[in-house]
mmCIF file of the C-alpha atoms, coordinates in Angstrom:
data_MODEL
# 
_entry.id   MODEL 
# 
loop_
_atom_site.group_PDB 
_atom_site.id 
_atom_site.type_symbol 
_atom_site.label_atom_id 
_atom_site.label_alt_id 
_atom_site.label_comp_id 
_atom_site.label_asym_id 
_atom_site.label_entity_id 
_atom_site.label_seq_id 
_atom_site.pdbx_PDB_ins_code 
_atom_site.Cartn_x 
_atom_site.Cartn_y 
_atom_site.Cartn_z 
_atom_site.occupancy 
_atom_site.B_iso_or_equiv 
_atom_site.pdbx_formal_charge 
_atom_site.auth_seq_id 
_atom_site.auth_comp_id 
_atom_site.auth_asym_id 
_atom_site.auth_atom_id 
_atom_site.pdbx_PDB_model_num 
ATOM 1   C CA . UNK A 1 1   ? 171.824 112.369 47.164 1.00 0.00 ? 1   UNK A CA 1 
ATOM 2   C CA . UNK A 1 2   ? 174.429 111.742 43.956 1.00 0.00 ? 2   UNK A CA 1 
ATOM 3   C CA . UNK A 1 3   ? 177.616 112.616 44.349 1.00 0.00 ? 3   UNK A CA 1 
ATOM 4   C CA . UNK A 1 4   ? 179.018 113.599 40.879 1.00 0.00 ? 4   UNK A CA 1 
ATOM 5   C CA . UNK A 1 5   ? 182.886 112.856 40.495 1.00 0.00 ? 5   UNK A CA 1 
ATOM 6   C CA . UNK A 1 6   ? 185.046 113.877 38.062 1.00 0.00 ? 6   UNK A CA 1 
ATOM 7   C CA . UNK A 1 7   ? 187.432 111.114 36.127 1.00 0.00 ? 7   UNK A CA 1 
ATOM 8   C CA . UNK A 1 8   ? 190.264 111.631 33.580 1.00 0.00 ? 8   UNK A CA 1 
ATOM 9   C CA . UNK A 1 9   ? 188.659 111.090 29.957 1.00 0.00 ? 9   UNK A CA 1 
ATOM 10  C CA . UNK A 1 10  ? 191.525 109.567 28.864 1.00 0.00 ? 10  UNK A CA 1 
ATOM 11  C CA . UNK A 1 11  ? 194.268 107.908 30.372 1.00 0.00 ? 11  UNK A CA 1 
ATOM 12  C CA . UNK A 1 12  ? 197.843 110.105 30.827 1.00 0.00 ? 12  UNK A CA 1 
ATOM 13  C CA . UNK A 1 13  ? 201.691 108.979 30.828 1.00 0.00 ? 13  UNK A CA 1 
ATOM 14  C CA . UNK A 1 14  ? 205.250 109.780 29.265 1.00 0.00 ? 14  UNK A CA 1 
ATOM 15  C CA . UNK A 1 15  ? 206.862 108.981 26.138 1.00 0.00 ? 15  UNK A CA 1 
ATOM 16  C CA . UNK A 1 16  ? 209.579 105.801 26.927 1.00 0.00 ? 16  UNK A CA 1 
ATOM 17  C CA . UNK A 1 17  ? 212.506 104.208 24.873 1.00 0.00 ? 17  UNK A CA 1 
ATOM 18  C CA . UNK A 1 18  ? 211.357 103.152 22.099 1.00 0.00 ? 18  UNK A CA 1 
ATOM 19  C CA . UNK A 1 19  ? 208.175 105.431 21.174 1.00 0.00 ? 19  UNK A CA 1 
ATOM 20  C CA . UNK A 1 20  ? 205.736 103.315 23.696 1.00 0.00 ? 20  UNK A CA 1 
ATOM 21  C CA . UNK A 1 21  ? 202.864 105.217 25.694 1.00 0.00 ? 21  UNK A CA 1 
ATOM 22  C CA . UNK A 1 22  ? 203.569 104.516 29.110 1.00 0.00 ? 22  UNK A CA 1 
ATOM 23  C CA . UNK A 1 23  ? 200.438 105.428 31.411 1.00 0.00 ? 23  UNK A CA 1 
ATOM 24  C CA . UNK A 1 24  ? 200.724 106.708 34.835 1.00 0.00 ? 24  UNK A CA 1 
ATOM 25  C CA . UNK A 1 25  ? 196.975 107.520 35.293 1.00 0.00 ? 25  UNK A CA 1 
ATOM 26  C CA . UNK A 1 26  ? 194.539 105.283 33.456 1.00 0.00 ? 26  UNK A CA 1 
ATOM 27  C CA . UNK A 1 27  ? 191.174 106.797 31.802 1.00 0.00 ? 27  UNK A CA 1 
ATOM 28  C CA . UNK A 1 28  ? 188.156 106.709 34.302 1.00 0.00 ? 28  UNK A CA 1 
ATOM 29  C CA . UNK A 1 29  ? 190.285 107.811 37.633 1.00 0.00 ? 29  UNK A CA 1 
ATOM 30  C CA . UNK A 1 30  ? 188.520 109.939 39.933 1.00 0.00 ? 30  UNK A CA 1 
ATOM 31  C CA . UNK A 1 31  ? 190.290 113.113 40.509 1.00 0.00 ? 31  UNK A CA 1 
ATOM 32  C CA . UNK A 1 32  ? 192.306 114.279 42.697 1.00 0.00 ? 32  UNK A CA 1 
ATOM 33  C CA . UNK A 1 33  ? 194.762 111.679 41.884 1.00 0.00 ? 33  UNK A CA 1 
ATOM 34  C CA . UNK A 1 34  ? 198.802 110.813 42.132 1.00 0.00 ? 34  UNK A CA 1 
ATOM 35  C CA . UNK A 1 35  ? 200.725 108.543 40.903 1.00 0.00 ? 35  UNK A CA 1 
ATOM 36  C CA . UNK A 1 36  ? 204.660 108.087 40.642 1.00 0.00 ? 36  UNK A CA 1 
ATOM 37  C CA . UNK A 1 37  ? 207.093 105.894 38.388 1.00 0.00 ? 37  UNK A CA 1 
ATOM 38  C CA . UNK A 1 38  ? 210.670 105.197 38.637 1.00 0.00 ? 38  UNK A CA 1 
ATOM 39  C CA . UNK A 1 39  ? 212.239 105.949 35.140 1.00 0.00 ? 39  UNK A CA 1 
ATOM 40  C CA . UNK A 1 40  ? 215.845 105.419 34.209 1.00 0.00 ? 40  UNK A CA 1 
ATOM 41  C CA . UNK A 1 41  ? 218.221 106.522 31.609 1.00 0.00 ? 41  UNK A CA 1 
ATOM 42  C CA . UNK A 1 42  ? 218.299 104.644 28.257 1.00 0.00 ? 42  UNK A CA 1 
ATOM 43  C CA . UNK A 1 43  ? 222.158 105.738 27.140 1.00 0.00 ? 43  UNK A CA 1 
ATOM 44  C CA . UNK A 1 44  ? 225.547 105.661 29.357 1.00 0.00 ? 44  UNK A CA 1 
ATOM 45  C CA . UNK A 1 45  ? 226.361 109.022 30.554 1.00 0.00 ? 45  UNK A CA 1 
ATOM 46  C CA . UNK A 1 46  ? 222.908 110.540 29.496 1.00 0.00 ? 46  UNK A CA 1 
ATOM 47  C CA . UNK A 1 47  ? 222.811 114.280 30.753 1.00 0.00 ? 47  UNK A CA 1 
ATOM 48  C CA . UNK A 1 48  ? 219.580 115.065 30.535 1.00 0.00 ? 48  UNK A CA 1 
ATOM 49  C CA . UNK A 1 49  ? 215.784 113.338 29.714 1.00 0.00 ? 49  UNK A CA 1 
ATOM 50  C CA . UNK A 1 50  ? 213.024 114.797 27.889 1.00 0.00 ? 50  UNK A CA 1 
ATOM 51  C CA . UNK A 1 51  ? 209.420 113.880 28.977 1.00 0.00 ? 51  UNK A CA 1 
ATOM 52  C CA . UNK A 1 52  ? 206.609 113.861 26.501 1.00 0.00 ? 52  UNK A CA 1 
ATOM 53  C CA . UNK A 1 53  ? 203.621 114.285 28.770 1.00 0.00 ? 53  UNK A CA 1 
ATOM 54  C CA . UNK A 1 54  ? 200.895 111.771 26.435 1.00 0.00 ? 54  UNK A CA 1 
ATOM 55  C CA . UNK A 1 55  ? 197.193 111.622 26.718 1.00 0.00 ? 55  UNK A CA 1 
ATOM 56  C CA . UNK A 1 56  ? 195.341 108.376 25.027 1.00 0.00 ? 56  UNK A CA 1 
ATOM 57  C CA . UNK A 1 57  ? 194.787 105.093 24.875 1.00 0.00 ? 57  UNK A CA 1 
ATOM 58  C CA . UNK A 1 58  ? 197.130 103.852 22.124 1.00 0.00 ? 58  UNK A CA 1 
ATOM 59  C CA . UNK A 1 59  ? 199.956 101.950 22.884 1.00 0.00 ? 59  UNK A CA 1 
ATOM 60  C CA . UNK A 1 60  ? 202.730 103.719 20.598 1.00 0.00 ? 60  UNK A CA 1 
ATOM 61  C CA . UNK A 1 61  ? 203.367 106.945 21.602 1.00 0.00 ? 61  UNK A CA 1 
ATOM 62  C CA . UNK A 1 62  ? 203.018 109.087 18.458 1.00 0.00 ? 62  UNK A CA 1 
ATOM 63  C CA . UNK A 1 63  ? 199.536 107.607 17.998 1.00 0.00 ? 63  UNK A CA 1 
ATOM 64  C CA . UNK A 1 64  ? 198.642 109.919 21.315 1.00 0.00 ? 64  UNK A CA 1 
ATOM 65  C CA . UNK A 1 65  ? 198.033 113.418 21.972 1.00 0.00 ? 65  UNK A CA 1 
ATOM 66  C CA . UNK A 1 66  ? 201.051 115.436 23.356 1.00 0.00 ? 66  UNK A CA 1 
ATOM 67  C CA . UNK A 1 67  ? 200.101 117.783 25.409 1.00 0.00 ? 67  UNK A CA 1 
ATOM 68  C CA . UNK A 1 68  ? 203.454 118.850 27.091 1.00 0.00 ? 68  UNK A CA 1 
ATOM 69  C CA . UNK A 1 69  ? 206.992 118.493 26.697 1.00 0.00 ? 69  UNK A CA 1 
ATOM 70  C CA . UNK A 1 70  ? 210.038 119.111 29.286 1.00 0.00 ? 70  UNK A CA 1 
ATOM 71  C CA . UNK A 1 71  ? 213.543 118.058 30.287 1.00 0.00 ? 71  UNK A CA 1 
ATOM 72  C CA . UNK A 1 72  ? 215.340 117.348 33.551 1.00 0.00 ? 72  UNK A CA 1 
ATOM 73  C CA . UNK A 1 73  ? 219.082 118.681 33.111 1.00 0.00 ? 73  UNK A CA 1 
ATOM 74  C CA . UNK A 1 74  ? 222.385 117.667 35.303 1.00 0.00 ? 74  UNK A CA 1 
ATOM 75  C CA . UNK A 1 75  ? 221.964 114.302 35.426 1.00 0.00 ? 75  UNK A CA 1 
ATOM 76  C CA . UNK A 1 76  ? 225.373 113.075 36.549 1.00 0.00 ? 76  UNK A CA 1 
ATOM 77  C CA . UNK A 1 77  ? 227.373 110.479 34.221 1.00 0.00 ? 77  UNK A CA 1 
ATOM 78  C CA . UNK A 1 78  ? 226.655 107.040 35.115 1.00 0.00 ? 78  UNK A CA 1 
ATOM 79  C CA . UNK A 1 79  ? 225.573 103.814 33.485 1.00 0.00 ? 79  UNK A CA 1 
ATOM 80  C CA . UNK A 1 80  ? 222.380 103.129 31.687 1.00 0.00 ? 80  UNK A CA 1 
ATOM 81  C CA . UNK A 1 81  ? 219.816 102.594 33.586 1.00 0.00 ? 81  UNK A CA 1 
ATOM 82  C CA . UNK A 1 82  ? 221.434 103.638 37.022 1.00 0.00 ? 82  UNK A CA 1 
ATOM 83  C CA . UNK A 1 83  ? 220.122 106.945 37.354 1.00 0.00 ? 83  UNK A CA 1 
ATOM 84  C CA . UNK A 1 84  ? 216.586 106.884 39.291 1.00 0.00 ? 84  UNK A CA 1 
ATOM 85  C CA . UNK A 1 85  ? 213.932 109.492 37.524 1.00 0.00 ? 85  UNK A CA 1 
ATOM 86  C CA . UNK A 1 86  ? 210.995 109.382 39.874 1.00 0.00 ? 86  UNK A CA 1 
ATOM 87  C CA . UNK A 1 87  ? 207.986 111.063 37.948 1.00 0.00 ? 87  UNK A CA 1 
ATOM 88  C CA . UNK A 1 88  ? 204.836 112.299 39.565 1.00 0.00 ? 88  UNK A CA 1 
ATOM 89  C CA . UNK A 1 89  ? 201.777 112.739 37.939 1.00 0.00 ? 89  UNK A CA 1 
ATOM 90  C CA . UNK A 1 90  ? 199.171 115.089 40.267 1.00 0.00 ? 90  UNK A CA 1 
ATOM 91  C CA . UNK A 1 91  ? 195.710 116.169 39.191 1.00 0.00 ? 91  UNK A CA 1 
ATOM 92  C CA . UNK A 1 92  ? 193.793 118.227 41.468 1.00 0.00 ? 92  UNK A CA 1 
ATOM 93  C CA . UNK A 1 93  ? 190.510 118.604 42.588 1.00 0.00 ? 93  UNK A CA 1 
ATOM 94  C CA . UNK A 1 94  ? 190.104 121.083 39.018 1.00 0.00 ? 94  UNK A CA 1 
ATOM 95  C CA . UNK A 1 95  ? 191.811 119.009 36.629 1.00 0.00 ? 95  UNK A CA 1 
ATOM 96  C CA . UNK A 1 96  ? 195.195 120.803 36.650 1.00 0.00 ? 96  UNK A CA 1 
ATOM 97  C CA . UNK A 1 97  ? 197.395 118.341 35.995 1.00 0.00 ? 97  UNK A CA 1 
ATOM 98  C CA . UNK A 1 98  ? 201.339 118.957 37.129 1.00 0.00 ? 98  UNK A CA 1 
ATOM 99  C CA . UNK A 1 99  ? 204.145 116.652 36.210 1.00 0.00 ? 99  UNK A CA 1 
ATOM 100 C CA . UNK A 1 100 ? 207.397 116.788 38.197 1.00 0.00 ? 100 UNK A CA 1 
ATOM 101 C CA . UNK A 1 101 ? 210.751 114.106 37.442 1.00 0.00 ? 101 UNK A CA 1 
ATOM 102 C CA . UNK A 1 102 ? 212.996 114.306 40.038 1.00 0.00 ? 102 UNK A CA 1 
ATOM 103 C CA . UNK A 1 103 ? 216.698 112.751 39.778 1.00 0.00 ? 103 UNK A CA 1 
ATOM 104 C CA . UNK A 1 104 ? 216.702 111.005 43.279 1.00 0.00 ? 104 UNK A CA 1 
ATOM 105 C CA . UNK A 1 105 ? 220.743 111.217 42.537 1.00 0.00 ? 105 UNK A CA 1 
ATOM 106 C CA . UNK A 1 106 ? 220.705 114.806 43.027 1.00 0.00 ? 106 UNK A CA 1 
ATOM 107 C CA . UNK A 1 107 ? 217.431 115.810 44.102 1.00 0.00 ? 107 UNK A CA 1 
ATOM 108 C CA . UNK A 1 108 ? 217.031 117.914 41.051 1.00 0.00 ? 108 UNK A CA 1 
ATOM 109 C CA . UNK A 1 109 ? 213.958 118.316 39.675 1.00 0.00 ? 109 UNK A CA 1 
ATOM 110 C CA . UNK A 1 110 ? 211.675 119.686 36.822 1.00 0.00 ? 110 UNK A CA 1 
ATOM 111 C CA . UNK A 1 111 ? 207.873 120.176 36.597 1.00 0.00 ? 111 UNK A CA 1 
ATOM 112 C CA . UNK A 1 112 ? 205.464 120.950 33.903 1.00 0.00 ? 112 UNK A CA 1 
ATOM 113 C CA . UNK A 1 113 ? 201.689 122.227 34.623 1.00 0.00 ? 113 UNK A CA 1 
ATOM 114 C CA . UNK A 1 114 ? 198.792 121.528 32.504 1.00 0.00 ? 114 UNK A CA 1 
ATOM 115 C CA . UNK A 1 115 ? 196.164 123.777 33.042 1.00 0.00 ? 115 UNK A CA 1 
ATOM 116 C CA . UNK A 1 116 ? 193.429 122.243 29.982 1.00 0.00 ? 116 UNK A CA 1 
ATOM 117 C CA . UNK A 1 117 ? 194.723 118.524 30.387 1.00 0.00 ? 117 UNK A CA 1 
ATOM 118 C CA . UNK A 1 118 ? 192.265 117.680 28.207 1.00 0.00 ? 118 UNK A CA 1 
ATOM 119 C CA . UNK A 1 119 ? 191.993 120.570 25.613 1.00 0.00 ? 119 UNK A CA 1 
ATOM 120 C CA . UNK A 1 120 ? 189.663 117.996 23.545 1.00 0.00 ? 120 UNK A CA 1 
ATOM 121 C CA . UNK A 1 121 ? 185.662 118.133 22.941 1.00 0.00 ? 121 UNK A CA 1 
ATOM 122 C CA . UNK A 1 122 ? 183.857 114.878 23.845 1.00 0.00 ? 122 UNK A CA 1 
ATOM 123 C CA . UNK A 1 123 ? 183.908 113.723 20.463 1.00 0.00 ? 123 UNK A CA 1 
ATOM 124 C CA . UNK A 1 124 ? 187.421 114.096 20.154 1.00 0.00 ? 124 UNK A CA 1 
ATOM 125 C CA . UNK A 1 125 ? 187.927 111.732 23.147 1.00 0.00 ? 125 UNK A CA 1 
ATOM 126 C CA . UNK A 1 126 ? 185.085 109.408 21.829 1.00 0.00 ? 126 UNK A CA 1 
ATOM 127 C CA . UNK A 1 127 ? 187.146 109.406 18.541 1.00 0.00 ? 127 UNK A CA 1 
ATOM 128 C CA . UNK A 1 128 ? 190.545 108.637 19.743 1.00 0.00 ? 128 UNK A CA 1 
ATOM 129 C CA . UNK A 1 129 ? 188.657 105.610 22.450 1.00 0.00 ? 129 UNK A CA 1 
ATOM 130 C CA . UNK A 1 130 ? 187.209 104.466 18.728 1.00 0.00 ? 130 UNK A CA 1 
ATOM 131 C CA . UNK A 1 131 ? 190.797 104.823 17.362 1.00 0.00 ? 131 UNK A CA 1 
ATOM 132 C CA . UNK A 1 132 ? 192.382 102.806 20.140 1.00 0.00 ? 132 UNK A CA 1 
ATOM 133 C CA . UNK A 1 133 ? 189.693 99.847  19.620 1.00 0.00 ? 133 UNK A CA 1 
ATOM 134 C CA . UNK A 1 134 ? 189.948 100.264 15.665 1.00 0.00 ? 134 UNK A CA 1 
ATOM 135 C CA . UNK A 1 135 ? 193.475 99.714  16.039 1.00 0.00 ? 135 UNK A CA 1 
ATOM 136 C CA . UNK A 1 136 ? 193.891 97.750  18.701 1.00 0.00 ? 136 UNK A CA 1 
ATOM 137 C CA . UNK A 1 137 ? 195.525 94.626  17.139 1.00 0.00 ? 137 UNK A CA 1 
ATOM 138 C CA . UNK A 1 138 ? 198.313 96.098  14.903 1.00 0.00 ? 138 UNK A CA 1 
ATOM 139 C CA . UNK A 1 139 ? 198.703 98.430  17.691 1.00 0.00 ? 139 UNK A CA 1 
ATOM 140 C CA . UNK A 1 140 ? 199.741 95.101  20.162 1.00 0.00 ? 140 UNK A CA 1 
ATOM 141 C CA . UNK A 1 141 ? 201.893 93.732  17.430 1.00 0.00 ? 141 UNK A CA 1 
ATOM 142 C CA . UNK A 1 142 ? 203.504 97.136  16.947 1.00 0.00 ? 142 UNK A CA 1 
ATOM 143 C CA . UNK A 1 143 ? 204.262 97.248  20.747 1.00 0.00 ? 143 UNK A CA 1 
ATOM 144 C CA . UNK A 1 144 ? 205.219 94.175  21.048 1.00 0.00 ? 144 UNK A CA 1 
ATOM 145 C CA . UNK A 1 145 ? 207.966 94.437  17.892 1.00 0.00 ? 145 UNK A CA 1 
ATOM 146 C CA . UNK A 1 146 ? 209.254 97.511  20.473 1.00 0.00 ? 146 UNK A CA 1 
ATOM 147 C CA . UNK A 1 147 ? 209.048 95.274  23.325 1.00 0.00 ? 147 UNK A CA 1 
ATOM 148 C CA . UNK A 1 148 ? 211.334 92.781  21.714 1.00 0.00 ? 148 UNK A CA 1 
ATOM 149 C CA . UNK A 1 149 ? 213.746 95.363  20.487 1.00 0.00 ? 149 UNK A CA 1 
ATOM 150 C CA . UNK A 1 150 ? 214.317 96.581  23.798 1.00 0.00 ? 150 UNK A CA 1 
ATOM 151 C CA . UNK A 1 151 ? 214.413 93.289  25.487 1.00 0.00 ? 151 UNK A CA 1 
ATOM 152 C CA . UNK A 1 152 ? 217.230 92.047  22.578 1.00 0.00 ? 152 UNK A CA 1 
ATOM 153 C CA . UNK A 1 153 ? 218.730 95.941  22.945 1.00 0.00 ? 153 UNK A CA 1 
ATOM 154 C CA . UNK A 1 154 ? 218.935 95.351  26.985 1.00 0.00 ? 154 UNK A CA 1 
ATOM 155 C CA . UNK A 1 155 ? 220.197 91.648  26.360 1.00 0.00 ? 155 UNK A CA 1 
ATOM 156 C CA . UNK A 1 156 ? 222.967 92.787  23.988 1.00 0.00 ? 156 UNK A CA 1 
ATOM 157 C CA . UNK A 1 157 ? 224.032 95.274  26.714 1.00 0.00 ? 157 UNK A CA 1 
ATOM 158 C CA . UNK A 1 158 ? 224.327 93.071  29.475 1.00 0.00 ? 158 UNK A CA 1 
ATOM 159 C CA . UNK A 1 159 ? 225.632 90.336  27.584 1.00 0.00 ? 159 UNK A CA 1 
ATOM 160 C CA . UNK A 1 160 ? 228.557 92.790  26.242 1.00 0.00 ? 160 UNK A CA 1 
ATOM 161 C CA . UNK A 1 161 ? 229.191 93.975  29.840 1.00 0.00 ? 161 UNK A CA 1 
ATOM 162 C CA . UNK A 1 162 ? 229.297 90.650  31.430 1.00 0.00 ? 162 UNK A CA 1 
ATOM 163 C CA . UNK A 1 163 ? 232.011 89.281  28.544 1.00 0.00 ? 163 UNK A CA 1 
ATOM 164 C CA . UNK A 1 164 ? 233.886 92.780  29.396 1.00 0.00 ? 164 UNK A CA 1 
ATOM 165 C CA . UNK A 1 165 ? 233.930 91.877  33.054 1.00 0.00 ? 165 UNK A CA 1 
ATOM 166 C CA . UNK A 1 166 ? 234.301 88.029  33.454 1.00 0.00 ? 166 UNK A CA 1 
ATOM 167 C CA . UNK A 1 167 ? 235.206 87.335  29.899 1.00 0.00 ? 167 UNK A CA 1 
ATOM 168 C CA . UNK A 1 168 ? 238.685 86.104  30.803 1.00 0.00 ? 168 UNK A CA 1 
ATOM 169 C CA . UNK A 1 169 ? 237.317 83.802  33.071 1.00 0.00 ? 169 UNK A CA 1 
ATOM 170 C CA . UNK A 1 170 ? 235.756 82.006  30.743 1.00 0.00 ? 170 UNK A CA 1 
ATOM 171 C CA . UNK A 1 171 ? 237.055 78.765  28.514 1.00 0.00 ? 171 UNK A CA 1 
ATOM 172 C CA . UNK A 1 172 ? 237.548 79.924  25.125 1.00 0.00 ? 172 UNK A CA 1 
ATOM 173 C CA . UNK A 1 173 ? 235.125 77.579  23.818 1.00 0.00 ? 173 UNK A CA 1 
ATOM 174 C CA . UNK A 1 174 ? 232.105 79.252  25.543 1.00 0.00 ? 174 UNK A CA 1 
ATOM 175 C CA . UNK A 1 175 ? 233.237 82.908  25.037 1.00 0.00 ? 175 UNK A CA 1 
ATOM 176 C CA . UNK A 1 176 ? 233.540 81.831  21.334 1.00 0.00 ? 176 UNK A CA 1 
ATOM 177 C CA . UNK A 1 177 ? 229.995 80.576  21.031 1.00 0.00 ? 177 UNK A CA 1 
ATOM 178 C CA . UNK A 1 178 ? 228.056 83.378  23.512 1.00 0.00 ? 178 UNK A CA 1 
ATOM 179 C CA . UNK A 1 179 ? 229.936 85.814  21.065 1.00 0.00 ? 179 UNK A CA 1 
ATOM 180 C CA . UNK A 1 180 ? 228.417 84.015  17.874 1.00 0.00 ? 180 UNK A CA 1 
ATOM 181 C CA . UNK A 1 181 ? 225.182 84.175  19.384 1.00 0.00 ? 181 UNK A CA 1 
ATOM 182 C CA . UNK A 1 182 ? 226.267 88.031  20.247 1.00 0.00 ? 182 UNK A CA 1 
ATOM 183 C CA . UNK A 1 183 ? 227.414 88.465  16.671 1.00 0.00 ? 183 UNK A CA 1 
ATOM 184 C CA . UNK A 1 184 ? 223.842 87.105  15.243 1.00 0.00 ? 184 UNK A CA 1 
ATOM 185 C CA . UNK A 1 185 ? 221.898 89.299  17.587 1.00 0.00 ? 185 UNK A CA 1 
ATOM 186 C CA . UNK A 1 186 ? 223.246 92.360  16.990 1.00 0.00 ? 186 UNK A CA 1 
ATOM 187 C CA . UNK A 1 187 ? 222.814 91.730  13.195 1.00 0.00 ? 187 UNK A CA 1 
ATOM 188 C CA . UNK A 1 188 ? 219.037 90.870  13.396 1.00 0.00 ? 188 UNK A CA 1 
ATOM 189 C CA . UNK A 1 189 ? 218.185 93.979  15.858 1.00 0.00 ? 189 UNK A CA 1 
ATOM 190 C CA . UNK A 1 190 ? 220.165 96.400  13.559 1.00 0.00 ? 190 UNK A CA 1 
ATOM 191 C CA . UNK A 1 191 ? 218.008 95.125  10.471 1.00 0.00 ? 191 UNK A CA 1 
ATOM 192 C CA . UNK A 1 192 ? 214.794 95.847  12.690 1.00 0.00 ? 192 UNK A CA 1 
ATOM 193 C CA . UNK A 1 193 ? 215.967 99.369  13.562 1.00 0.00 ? 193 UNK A CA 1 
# 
């Protein structure tokens, strides 16, 4: 006896900061299948997200296939990357694919179902797995460019919150010298932007 199981084509996530793919579900996973993520908020005081629900294999988001969109309102003011955005990604037994974020904060929560998550013919998916591999190295330098921004994006932000909160504590000297190096990163991540 074979037992024929069904597997994504290609793999499925979310937009994140900075325009990178995130995947949830990678290509080749047997359905049923579910998977969740904690997400957070990228601004202070950010009311609301907006998920891009992506299927592909490339990296960058916009290089993927959107194939739904949704937000999750009422988030209450707090500090980046404070609020916790659980999202689930659930495929059933016939490939309907529903995506729910949840503010754990609140207990609000959104959902989106996908009813053709694929939508694509099997050449289409063979194209875009040819795409990925075409692409694949510019693609890692192009994600890694992102990477770097966020990291120096996150660094700046701690770095200014930490001379808010203890700066007065520390011998002029220092302070003068962590905001030089401050000073110089701000500079070289606004020129990248």
């Amino acid at each position: 006896d074979v037992l024929l199981l069904d597997v994504t084509p290609l793999s499925l996530g979310i937009e994140t900061y900075g325009g990178v793919f995130t995947k949830l579900i990678e290509s080749n996973t047997t359905i049923p299948t579910k998977k969740s993520e904690v997400f957070s908020t990228a601004g202070d005081n950010q009311p609301s997200v907006e998920l891009n629900v992506l299927q592909g294999e490339r990296p960058m988001a916009k290089d993927n296939k959107s194939i739904g969109r949704f937000h999750l309102d009422g988030i209450p003011p707090a500090p980046r990357g404070v609020p916790q955005i659980e999202v689930t990604f659930d495929i059933d037994a016939n490939g309907i694919l529903s995506v729910t974020a949840k503010d754990k904060g609140t207990g609000k929560e959104q959902n989106i179902r996908i009813t053709a998550s694929s939508g694509l013919s099997k050449e289409e998916i063979e194209k875009m797995k040819q795409e990925a591999k075409a692409n694949e190295a510019a693609d890692r330098e192009a994600r890694e460019k992102v990477d770097k921004l966020n990291e120096a994006d996150s660094l700046i932000f701690q770095t200014e919150k930490q001379i808010k909160e203890f700066g007065d504590k520390l011998p002029a000297d220092k302070k003068q010298v962590i905001e030089d190096a401050l000073a110089k990163l701000k500079s070289a991540h606004q020129a990248q932007e």
